[in-house]
N, C-alpha and C positions, 0 to 999 in steps of 0.2 A: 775499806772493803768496797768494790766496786757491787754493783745492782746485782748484776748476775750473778756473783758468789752469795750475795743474801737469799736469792730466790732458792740456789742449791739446799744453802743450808737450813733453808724454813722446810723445804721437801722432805729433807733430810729427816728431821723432828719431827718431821710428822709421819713419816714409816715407820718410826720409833715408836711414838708414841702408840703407834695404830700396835704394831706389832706386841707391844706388852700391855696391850688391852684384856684385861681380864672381864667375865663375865658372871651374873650370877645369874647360874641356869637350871632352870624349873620343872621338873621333870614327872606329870601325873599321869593316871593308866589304872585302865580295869580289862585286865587280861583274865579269862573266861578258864582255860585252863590252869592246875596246879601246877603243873611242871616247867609249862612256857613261864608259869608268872614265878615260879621259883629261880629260872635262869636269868632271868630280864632281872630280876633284884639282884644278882649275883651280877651282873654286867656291871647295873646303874652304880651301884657302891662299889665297883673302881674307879669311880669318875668321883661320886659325892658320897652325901651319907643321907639317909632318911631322917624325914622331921613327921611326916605321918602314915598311917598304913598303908597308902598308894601313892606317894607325894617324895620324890627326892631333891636334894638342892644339891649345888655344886658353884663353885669356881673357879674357873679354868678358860683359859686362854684359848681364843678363834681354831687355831690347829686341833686340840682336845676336845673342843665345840664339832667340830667336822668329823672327827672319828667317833664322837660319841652319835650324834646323827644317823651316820652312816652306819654303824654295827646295829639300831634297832631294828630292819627291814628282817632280817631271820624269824624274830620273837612275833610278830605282827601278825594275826590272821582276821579276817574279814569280821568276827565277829566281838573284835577287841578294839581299844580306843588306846590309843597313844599320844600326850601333848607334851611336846618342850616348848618352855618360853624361857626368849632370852632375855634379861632385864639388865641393863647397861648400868645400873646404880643400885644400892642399897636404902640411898632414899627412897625410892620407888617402893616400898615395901613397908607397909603396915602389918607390925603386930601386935593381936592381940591373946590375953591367956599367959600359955607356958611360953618362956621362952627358950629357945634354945641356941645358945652361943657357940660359936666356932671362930677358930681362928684363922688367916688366910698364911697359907706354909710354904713355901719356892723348896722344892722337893731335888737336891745336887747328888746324883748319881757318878760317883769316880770307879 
């Protein structure tokens, strides 16, 4: 294999590898009214599922990360706090207490 083909194909594996980057994304919030904060939990648990009363967690891949991003700007008003963090690892994550286990699921729509 000449240089150049090697280069292609390290590029290659690594769009790959970029592209099925999953994330584990963090989703906290103290939304002021009932109804915005009733719909924003209706959003977020299309994307995760809740671990505590203001606290959602999720798994999902960069494109899912962007749409989910993107749809909280409606639910949002000046005297509300919205935080996602993304956290690239599961090591990164200390618990303590209850724990609550989940499994990560590749969801094939035919």
């Amino acid at each position: 294999m000449m240089e150049n083909e090697k280069f292609i194909e390290c590029v290659a594996d690594t769009e790959v590898r970029e592209r099925d980057t999953r994330y584990l994304i963090l989703v906290i919030y103290d939304i002021v009214d009932n109804k915005r904060r009733t719909q924003f939990c209706k959003y977020v648990s299309s994307f995760g599922f809740r671990v505590q009363k203001s606290c959602f967690e999720a798994v999902i891949d960069k494109h899912r990360y962007r749409r989910l991003v993107e749809g909280i700007t409606p639910f949002i008003k000046v005297e509300d706090s919205i935080r996602v963090y993304k956290i690239r690892s599961r090591d990164d994550v200390m618990n303590f207490g209850e724990f609550m286990s989940y499994t990560e699921e590749d969801v094939i729509v035919i």
